[in-house]
C-alpha positions as CSV (number, residue, x, y, z in Angstrom):
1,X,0.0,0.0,0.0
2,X,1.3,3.3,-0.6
3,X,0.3,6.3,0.9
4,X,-0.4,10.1,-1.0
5,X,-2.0,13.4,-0.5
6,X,-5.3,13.1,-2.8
7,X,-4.7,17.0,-3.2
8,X,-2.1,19.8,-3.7
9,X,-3.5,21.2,-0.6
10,X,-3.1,17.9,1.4
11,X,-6.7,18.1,2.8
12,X,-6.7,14.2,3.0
13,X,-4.4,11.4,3.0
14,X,-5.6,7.9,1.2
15,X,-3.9,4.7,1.1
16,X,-4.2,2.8,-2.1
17,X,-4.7,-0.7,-1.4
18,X,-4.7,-3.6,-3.6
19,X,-8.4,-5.5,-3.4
20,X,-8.7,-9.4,-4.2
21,X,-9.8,-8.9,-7.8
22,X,-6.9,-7.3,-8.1
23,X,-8.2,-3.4,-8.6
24,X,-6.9,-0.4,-6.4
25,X,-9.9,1.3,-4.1
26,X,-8.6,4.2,-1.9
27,X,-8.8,4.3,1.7
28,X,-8.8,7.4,3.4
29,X,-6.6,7.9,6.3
30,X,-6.3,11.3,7.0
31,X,-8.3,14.7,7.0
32,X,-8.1,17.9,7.6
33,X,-10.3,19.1,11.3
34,X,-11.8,21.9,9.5
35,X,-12.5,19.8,6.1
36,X,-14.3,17.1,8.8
37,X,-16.4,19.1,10.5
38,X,-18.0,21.0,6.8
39,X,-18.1,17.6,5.1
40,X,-19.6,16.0,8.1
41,X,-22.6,19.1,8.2
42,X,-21.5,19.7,12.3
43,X,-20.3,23.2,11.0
44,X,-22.0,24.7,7.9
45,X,-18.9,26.6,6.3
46,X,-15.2,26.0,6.0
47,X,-14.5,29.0,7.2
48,X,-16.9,29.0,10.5
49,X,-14.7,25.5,11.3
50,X,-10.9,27.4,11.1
51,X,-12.6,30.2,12.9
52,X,-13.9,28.0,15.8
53,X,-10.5,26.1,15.7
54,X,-8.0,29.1,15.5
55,X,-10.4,30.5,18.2
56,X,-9.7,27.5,20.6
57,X,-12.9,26.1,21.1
58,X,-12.3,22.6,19.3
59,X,-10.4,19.8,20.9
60,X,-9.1,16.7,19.5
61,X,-8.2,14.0,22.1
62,X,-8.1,16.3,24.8
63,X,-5.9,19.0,23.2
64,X,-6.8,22.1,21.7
65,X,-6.5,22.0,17.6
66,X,-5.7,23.8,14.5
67,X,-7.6,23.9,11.8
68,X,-4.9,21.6,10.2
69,X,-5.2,19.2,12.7
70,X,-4.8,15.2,11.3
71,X,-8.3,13.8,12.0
72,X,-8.2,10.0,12.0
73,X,-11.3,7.5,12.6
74,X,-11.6,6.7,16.3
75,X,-10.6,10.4,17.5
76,X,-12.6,12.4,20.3
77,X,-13.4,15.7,19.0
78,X,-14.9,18.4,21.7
79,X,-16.5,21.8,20.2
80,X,-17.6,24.5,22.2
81,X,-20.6,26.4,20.5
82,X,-22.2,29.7,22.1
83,X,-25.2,27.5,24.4
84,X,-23.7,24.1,24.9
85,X,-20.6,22.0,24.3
86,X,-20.9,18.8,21.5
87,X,-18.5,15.7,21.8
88,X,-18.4,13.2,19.3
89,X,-15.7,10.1,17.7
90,X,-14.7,10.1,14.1
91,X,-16.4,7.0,12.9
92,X,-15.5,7.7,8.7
93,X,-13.7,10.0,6.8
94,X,-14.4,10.8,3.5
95,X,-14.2,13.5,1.0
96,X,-17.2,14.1,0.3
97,X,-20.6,12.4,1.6
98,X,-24.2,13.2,0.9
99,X,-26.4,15.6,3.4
100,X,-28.3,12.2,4.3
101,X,-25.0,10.3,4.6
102,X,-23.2,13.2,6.6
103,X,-23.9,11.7,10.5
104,X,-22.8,8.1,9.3
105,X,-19.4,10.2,9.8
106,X,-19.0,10.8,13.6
107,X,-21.3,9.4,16.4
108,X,-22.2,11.9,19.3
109,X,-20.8,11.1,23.0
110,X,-21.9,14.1,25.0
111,X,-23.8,17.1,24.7
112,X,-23.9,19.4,27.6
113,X,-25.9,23.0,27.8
114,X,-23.8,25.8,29.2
């Protein structure tokens, strides 16, 4: 398997792997916090999701993040909105997803009202 950025801008990583009929399907291992959290639908806009990050109110595993922050499945992610906190695991990452698809992404842990 090799790994690659799918993009000049390195939003996500994929793995190329090699399936038994013999074809390559990507696999994506990587992505961007920001890019997760617009493809996922938890943040409408790109831009809202670096704001929120570079304004320290998104957590990955405990630590504060960047917007370039390596999301992996499996992470914790915390984000602090204006009326409650939202905490959820990565369960998918993928470039692009459907609006009816979008919550098959994550799965919600916590949500607490301030």
């Amino acid at each position: 398997s090799t790994l690659s950025p799918s993009s000049a801008a390195s939003d996500v990583y994929k793995r190329q792997m090699l399936t038994t009929t013999g074809s390559f399907r990507a696999e994506t291992l990587f992505m961007r916090l920001d890019k997760f959290l617009k493809v996922s639908r938890i943040l409408k806009r790109r831009t809202v999701a670096n704001e929120a990050c570079t304004g320290g109110k998104v957590s990955v595993n405990g630590r504060t993040a960047k917007p370039g922050a390596q999301l992996k499945t499996g992470d914790t992610v915390s984000i602090s909105f204006a009326g409650f906190d939202l905490t959820f695991v990565v369960k998918e990452l993928r470039e692009s997803v459907r609006k009816e698809d979008a919550a098959k992404m994550y799965e919600i842990i916590g949500e607490t009202k301030k």
